[in-house]
C-alpha positions as CSV (number, residue, x, y, z in Angstrom):
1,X,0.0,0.0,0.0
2,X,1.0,3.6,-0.8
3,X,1.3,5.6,2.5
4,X,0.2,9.4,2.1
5,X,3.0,12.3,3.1
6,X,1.7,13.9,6.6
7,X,2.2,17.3,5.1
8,X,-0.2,16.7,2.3
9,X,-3.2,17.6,5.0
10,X,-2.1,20.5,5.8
11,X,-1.4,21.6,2.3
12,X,-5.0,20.8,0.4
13,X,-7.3,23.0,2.9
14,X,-10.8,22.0,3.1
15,X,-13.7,21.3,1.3
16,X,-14.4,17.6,-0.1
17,X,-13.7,15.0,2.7
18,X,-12.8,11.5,1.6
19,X,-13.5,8.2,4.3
20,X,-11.3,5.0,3.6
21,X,-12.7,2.0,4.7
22,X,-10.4,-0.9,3.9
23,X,-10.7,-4.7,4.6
24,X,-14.5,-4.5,4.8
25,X,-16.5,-7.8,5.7
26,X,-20.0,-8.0,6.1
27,X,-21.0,-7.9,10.1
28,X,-24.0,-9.7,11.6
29,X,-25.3,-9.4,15.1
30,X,-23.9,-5.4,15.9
31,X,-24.9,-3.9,18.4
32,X,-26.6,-0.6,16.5
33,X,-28.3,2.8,18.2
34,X,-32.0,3.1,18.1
35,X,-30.7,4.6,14.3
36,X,-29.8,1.4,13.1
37,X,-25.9,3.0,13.1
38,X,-23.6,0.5,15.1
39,X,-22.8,1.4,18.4
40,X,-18.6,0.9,17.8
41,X,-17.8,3.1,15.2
42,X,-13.9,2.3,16.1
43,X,-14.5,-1.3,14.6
44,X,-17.8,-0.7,11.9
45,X,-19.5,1.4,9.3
46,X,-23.0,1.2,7.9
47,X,-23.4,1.8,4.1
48,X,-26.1,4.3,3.9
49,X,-25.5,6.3,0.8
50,X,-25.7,2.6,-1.6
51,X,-28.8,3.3,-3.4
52,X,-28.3,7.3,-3.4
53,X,-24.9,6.6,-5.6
54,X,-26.7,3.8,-7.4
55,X,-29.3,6.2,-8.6
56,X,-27.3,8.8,-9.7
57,X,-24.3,6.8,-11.0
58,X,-25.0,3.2,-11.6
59,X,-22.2,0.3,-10.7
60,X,-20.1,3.3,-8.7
61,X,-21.4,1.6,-5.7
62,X,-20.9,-1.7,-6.7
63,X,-20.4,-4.4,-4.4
64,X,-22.0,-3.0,-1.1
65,X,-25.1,-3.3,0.2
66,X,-27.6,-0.7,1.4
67,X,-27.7,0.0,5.1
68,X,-25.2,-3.3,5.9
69,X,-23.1,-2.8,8.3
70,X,-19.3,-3.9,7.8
71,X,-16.5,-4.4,9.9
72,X,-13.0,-2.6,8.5
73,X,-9.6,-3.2,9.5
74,X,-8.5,0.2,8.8
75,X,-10.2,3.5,8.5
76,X,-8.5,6.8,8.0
77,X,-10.0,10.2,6.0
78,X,-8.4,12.9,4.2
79,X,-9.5,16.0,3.1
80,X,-9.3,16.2,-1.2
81,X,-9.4,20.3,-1.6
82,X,-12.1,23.0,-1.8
83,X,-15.2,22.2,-4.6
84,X,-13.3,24.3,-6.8
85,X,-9.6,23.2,-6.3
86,X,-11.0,19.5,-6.1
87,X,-12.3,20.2,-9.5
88,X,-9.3,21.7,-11.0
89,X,-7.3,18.8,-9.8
90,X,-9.9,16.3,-11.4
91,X,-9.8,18.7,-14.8
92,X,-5.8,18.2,-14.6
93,X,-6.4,14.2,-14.2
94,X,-8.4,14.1,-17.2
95,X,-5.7,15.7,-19.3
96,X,-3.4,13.5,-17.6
97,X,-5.4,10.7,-19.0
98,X,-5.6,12.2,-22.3
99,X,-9.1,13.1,-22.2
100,X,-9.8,17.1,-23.7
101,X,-11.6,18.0,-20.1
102,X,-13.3,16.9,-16.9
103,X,-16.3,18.3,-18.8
104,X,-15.8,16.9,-21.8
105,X,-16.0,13.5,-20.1
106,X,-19.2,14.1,-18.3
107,X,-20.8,15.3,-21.4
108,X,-19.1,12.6,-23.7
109,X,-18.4,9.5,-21.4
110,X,-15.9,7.6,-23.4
111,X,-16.1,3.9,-23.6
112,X,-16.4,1.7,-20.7
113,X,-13.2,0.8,-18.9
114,X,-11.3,4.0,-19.4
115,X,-9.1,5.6,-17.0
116,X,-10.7,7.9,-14.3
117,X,-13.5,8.0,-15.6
118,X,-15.6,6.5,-12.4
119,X,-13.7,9.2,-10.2
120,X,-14.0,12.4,-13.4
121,X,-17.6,11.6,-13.7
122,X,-18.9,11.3,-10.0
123,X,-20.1,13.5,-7.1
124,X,-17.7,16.4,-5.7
125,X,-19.2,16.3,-2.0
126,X,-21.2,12.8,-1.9
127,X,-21.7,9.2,-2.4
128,X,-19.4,6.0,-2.2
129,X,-17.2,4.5,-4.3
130,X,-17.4,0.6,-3.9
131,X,-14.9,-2.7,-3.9
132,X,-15.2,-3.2,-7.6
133,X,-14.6,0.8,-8.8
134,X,-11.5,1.0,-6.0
135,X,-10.1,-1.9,-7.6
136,X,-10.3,-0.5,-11.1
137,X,-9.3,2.9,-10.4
138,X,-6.3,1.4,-8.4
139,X,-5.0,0.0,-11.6
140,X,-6.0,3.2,-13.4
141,X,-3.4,4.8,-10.8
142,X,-1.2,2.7,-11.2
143,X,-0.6,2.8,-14.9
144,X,-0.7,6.7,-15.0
145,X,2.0,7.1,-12.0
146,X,4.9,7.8,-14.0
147,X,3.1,10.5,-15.7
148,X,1.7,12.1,-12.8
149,X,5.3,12.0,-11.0
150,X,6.5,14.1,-14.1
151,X,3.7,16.7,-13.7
152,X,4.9,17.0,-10.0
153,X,4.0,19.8,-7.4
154,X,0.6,19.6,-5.7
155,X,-0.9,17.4,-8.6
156,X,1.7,14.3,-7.6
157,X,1.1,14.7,-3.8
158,X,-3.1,14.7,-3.9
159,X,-2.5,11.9,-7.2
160,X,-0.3,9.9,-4.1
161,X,-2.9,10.3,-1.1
162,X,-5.3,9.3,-3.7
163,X,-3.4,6.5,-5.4
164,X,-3.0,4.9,-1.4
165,X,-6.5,5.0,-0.6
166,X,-7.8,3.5,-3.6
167,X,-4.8,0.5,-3.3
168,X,-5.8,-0.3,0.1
169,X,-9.4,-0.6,-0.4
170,X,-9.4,-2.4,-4.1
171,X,-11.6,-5.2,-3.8
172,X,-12.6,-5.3,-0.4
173,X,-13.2,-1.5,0.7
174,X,-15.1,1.7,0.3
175,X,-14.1,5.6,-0.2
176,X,-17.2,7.5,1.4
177,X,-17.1,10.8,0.1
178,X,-18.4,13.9,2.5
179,X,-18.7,17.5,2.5
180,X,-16.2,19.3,4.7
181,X,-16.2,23.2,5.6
182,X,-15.1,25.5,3.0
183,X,-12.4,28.0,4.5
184,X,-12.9,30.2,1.5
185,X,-16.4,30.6,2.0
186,X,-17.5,33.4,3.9
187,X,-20.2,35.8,4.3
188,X,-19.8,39.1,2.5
189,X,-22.4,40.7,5.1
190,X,-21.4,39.4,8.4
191,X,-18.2,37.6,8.0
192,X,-19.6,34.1,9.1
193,X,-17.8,31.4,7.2
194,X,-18.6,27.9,6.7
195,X,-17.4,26.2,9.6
196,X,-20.0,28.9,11.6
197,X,-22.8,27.6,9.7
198,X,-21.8,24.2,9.9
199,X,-21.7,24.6,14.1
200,X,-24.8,26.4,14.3
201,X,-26.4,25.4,17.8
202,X,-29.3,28.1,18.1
203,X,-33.1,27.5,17.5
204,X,-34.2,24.6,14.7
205,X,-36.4,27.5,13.2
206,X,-33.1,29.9,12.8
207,X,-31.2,27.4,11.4
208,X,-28.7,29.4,8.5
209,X,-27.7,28.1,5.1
210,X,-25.7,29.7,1.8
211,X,-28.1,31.6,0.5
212,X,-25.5,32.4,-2.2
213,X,-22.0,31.7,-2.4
214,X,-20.9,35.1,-0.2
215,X,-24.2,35.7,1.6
216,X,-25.6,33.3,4.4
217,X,-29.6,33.3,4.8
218,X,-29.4,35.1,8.4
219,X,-28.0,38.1,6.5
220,X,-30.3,37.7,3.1
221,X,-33.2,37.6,5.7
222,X,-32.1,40.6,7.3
223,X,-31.1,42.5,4.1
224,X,-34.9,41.9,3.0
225,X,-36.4,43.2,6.3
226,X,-34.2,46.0,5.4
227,X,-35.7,46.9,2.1
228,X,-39.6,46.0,3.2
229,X,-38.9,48.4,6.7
230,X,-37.8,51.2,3.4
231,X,-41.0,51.1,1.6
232,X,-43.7,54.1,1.9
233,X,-46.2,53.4,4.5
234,X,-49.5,52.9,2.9
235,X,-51.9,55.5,2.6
């Protein structure tokens, strides 16, 4: 298995947050919370996000069921970039792969079996990646490393962390992708950033959100009380 620099974490920032799940085998008889989630998460996960992926990208999720729970023999995360620097890495993998763009892929999907394209053409913030796609994508990795080592830089160490994770969990693993908070987003109005939103602890009914991508709802609520307050009285 390919081990991951420590420094790469501390290099990528936030945004995209990537679970590895590696030696997975089916588990019977946990102990789960009135959720259904198992009690030791030290020792199991529950696949909740099968179907979801299935949906939306068939055979992704291949080789896990929905809602089992699994027992891992190793579990770590990493965090793959911001939405848009995730992205831009992705865009760069295509052309790696030869491919014209990240976009062009999506729009064109090129024949079955071709490099990256399960990871090119897949969710920035969600879903799972099964056994069966790790596996493939592992060799994808594999036979593009050269060529990503010559590119260098930031490509070659987030290639690496990626290169490890899918290695370790070809076959008989999982890569649960998450959202993480966004350090560059913040609110143009009050300064809140994403992490803020993402702690909230105040009242269910005041609970914020983006309402755009520099404005949080509490301020857009607040900038609209503003402008109503302005009108003319009537009469």
């Amino acid at each position: 298995m390919i081990a991951a620099p420590k420094s790469i974490y501390n290099r990528i920032g936030m945004g995209l947050e990537v679970w590895v799940y590696a030696g997975l085998t089916k588990a019977d008889n946990v102990e789960v919370d009135r959720d259904g989630y198992p009690k030791d998460w030290s020792r199991y996960w529950r696949a909740v996000v099968v179907n979801g992926t299935e949906f939306s990208y068939p055979g992704r999720a291949a080789g896990l069921e929905q809602d089992a729970i699994y027992e891992y023999t190793n579990q770590w995360d990493f965090v793959a970039g911001t939405a848009k620097t995730y992205n831009a890495w992705r865009d760069a993998l295509a052309r790696l792969a030869g491919y014209e763009s990240a976009q062009a892929v999506v729009k064109s999907p090129p024949p079955p079996g071709s490099p990256f394209v399960e990871m090119i053409d897949f969710f920035d913030h969600g879903g799972v990646l099964g056994p069966v796609v790790c596996g493939k994508l592992a060799r994808d990795f594999a036979a593009f490393q050269a060529k990503a080592r010559a590119v260098g830089g930031g490509f070659y160490a987030l290639y690496y962390v990626w290169h490890g994770a899918f290695e370790a969990t070809a076959g008989n693993g999982a890569l649960r992708f998450a959202g993480a908070p966004d350090p560059d987003q913040v609110c143009r109005v009050c300064g809140c950033t994403d992490d803020d939103i993402r702690g909230y602890k105040g009242p269910l009914e005041a609970v914020p959100h983006w309402a755009a991508e520099d404005l949080c709802s509490t301020c857009e609520k607040a900038m609209y009380a503003a402008k109503f307050d302005a009108l003319p009285s009537p009469g």
